[in-house]
C-alpha positions in Angstrom: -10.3 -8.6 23.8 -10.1 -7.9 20.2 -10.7 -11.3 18.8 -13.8 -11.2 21.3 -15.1 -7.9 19.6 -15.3 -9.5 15.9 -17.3 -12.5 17.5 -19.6 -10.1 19.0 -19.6 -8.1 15.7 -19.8 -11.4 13.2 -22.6 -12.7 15.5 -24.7 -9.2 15.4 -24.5 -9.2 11.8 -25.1 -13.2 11.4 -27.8 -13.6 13.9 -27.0 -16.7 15.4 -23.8 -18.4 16.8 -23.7 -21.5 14.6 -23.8 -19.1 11.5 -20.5 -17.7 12.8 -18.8 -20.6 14.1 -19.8 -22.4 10.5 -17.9 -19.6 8.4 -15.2 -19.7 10.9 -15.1 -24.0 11.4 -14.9 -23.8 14.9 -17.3 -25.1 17.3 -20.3 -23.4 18.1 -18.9 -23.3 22.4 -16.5 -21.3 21.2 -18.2 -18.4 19.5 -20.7 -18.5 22.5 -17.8 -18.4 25.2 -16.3 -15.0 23.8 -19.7 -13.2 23.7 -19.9 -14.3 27.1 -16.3 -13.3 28.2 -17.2 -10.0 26.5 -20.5 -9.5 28.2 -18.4 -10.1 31.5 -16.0 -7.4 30.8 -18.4 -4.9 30.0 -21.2 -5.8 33.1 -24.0 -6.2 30.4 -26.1 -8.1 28.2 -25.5 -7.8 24.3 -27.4 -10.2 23.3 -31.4 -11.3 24.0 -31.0 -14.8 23.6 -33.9 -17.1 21.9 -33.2 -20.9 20.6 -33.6 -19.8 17.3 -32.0 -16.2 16.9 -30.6 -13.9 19.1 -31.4 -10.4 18.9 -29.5 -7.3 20.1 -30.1 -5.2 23.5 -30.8 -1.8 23.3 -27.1 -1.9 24.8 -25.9 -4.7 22.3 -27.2 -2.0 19.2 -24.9 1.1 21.2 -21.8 -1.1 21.3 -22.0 -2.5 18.2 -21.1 0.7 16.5 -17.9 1.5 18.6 -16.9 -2.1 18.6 -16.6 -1.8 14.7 -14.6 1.6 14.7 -12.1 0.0 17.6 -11.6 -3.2 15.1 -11.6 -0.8 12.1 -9.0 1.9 14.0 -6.8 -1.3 14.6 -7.2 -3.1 11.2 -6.1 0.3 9.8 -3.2 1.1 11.8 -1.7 -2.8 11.2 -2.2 -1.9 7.7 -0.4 1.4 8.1 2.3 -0.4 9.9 2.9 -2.9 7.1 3.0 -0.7 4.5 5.6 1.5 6.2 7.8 -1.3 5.5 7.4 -2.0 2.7 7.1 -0.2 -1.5 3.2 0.4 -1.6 1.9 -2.2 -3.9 -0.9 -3.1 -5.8 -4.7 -1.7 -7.2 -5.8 0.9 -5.8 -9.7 2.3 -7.0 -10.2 6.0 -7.0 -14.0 7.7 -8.5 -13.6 11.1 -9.4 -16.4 14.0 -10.7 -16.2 13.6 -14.5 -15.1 17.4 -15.4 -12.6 17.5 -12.6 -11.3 14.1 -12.8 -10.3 15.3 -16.5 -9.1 18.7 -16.1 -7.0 18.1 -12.8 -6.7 14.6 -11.5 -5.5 13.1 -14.4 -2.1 15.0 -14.7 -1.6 14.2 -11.2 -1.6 10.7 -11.8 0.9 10.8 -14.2 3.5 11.7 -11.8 2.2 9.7 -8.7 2.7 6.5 -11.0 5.8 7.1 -11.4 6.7 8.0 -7.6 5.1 4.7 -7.2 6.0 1.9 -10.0 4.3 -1.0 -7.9 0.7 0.7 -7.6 -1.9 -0.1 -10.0 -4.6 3.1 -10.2 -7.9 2.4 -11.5 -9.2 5.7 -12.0 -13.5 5.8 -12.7 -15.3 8.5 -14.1 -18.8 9.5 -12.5 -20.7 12.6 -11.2 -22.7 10.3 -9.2 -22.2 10.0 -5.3 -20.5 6.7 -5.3 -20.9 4.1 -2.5 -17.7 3.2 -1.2 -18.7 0.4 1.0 -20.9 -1.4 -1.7 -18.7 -0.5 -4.6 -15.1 -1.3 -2.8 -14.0 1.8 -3.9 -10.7 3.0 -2.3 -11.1 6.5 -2.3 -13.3 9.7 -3.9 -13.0 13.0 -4.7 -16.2 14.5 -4.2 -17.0 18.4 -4.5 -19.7 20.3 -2.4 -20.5 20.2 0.8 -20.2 16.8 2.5 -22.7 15.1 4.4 -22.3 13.6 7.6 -21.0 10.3 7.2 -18.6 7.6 8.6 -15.8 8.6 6.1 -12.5 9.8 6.6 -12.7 13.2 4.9 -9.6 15.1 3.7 -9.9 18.9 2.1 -8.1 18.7 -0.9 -9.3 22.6 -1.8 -12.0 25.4 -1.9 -14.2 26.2 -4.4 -14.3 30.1 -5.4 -17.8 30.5 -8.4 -16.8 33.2 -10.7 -19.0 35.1 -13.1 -17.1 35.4 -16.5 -18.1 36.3 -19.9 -16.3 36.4 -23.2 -14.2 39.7 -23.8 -16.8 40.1 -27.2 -19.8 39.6 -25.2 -18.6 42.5 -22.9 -17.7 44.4 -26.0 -21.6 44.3 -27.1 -23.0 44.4 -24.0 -21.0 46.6 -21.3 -19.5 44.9 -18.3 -21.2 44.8 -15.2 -20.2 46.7 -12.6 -21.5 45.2 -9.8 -23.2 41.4 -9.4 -26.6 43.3 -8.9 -26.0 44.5 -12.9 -26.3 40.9 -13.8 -29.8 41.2 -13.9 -29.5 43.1 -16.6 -27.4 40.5 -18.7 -27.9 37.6 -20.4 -27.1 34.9 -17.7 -26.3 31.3 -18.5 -28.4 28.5 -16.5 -29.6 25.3 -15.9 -33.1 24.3 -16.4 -35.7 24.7 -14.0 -35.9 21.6 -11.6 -32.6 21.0 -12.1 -30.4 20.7 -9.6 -28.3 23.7 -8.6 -24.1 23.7 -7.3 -24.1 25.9 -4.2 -23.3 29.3 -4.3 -24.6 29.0 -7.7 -25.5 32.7 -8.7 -25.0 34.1 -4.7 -22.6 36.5 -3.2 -21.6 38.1 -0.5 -23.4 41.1 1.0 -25.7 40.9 -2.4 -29.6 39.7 -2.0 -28.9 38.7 1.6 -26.9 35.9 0.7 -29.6 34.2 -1.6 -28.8 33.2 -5.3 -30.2 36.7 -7.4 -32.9 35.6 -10.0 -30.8 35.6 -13.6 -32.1 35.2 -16.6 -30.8 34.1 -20.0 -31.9 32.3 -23.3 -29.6 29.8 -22.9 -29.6 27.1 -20.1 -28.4 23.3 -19.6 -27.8 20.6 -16.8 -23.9 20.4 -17.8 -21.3 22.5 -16.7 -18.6 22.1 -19.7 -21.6 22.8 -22.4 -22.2 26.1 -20.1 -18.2 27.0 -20.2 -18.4 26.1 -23.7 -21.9 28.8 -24.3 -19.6 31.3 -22.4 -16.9 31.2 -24.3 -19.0 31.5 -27.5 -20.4 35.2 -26.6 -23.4 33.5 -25.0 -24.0 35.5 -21.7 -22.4 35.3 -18.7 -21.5 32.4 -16.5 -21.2 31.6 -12.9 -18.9 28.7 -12.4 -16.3 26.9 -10.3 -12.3 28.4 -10.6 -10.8 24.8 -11.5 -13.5 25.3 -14.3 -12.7 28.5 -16.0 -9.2 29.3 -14.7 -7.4 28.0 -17.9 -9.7 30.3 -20.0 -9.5 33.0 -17.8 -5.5 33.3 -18.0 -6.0 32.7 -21.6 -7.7 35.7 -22.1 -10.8 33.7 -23.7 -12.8 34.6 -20.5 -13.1 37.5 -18.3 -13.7 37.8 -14.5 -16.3 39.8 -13.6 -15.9 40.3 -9.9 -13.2 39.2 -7.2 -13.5 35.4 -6.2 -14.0 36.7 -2.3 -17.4 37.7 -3.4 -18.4 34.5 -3.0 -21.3 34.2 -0.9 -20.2 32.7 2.7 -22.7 30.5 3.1 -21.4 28.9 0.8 -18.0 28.2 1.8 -18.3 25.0 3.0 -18.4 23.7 0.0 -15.1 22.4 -1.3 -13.3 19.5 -3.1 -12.8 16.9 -0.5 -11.2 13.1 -0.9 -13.1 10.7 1.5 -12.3 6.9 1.9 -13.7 4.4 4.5 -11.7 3.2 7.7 -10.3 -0.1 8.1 -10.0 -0.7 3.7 -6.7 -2.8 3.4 -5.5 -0.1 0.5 -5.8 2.7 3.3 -2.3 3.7 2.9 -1.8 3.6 -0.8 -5.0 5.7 -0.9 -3.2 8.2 1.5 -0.5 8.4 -0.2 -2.6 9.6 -3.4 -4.4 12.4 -1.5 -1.4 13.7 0.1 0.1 13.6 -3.8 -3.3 15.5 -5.2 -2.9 17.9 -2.3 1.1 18.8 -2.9 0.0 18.9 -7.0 -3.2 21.0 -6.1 -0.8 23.4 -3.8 -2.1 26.2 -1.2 -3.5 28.2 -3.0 -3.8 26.1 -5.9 -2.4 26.1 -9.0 -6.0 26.8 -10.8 -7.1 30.0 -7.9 -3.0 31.5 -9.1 -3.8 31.4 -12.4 -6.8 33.7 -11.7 -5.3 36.3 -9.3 -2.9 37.0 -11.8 -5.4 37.2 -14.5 -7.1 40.0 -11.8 -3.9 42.0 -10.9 -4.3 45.3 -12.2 -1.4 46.7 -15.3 1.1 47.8 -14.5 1.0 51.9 -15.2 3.3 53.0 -17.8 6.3 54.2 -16.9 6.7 58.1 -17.5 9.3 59.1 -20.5 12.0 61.2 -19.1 13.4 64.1 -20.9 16.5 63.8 -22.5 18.0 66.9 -22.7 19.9 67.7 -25.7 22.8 70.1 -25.3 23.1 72.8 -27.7 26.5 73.4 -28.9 
């Protein structure tokens, strides 16, 4: 059954059964028996059948799509179970967001090559949404909300937006009690037309959701030159935890308002690793999200940082009275 499914799926994508049986160097019969076989098992025609091309039924284009998740499912799970056998081996080709890939990924591959001495991680650098299929990329970590797609999606975290300034830019200018005071601040942006993260500048129960309409003088496309303007005294900043967390628990930056003031529509966005069924380096690739997901932790090791940067001081503890005796 199985072997008759690739036929039908090598003939589909090849057009004709001499193309298929040429690749494979079998005879042409023999391609043209298992599409038959096949259309016998299901009680249907795949196939509109010309002597120069055949073209796909209406049927023929339905199946086709399950036919190449069942092969993928099964090419996957004999991968799996070879694997399981044996030390995980070999390249494996991982595309991470440029910022992120830096700030969080990178440590984590220190100690998942040495868990695994045999795997060889090529690690690229992009903010662009990689192809996997036409790069033969293994795996990538994307952040935001996914589209639909035919990836295997694993949620590596969530992403909290927090405003912060720099403790001197409160100092001149008063901290904002409220996100609705923002308008009253010098707000750091990007440049109109450019394209905006979601949740950017929105939070809950404030402006029905919407992003509120900040100013400031200064504005830019990339993220790191914004933390970097923030940090400066520039104005205030609205940006990602796994950004600003370091900072924050530094003392360099202030959080302005509690990261569940995040706007909920916007909580579907998170950091997500996605990789295509059926890839021969399907285990190896899940054995580095489950590593970035144990290094990340629940709640992760960034979102700590900043609740402990929020928790309030401890109140002084009252002097007692020692009393002296008079003698």
């Amino acid at each position: 059954m199985l072997d008759n499914l690739r036929a039908f799926i090598d003939v589909a994508r090849r057009g004709t059964f001499s193309a298929v049986a040429d690749a494979r160097n079998v005879a042409v019969s023999s391609i043209a028996r298992q599409v038959d076989v096949l259309e016998a098992e299901l009680a249907v025609r795949l196939f509109h059948r010309s002597s120069r091309r055949l073209l796909l039924t209406d049927a023929g284009e339905q199946f086709l799509l399950r036919a190449q998740a069942i092969v993928a499912e099964f090419d996957e799970a004999k991968t799996a179970l070879v694997d399981a056998q044996t030390e995980p081996r070999g390249p494996l080709s991982v595309t991470v967001p440029s910022s992120f890939g830096r700030h969080h990924v990178v440590p984590a591959v220190a100690t998942f090559l040495q868990s695994h001495p045999l795997i060889e991680l090529e690690l690229h650098f992009s903010d662009d949404w990689v192809d996997l299929g036409t790069t033969r990329t293994d795996l990538a970590v994307r952040i935001g909300v996914l589209a639909d797609s035919d990836l295997t999606a694993t949620r590596l975290a969530p992403i909290w937006r927090l405003a912060c300034a720099s403790p001197e830019y409160l100092q001149r200018h008063g901290r904002p009690d409220r996100p609705e005071d923002l308008l009253k601040h010098s707000c750091l942006t990007v440049p109109t037309g450019a394209r905006t993260p979601t949740g950017w500048w929105a939070f809950d129960g404030v402006n029905k959701g919407r992003a509120l309409p900040v100013q400031g003088r200064f504005k830019s496309n990339d993220t790191e030159a914004l933390l970097q303007a923030a940090v400066a005294g520039l104005g205030v900043a609205h940006l990602a935890s796994w950004l600003v967390s370091e900072l924050i628990g530094a003392g360099r930056l202030v959080c302005l308002f509690p990261p569940g003031l995040q706007a909920a529509e916007a909580q579907p966005s998170a950091i997500h690793a996605v990789r295509l069924k059926g890839r021969s380096h399907a285990a190896k690739a899940q054995l580095f999200i489950l590593h970035l997901r144990e290094a990340f932790g629940a709640p992760t090791y960034w979102d700590r940082v900043v609740a402990r940067a929020l928790e309030p001081a401890p109140a002084p503890k009252a002097r007692r009275a020692v009393a002296r005796s008079r003698r």
